[in-house]
N, C-alpha and C positions, 0 to 999 in steps of 0.2 A: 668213716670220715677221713677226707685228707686232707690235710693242712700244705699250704704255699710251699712249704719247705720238701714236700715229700712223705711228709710222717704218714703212717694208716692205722688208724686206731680202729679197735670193734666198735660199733652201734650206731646213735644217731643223736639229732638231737632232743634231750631227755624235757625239756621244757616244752616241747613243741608239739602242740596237739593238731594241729592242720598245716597246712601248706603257706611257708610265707616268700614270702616272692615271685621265686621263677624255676624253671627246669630246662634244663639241657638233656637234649636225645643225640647220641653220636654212634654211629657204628662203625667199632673199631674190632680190630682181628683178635684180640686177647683180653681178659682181666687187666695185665701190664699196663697193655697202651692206655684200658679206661681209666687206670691210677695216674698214668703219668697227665692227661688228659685232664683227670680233675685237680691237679694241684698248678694245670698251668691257669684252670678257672680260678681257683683260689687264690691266686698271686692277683690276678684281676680283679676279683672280687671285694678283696680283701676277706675273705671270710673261709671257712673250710667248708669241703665239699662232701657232698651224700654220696654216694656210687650203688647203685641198684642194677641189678642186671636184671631183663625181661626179655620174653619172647625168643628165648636162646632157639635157634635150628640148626642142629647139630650136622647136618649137612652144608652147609655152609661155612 
């Protein structure tokens, strides 16, 4: 999870048993950018964000 300010805490959210809102897909070059990434969503949001990575190819 990140929060607006930057913070990155382990897990997710522990109340939530399905999906409530929305999702963002971004392909960025590192873990970094998708942290810095999710806390400029979270600033927007107002709420903190997931960060999941899928589909890594490691060639790329």
């Amino acid at each position: 999870m990140v929060d607006g300010d930057g913070i990155v805490t382990e897990g997710t959210y522990p109340q939530t048993t399905r999906l409530e809102g929305g999702y963002t897909v971004l392909e960025v070059p590192s873990r970094d950018a998708a942290l810095e990434w999710a806390a400029k969503i979270a600033v927007a949001c107002r709420c903190a964000q997931e960060v999941r990575e899928f589909q890594y190819d490691p060639a790329s």
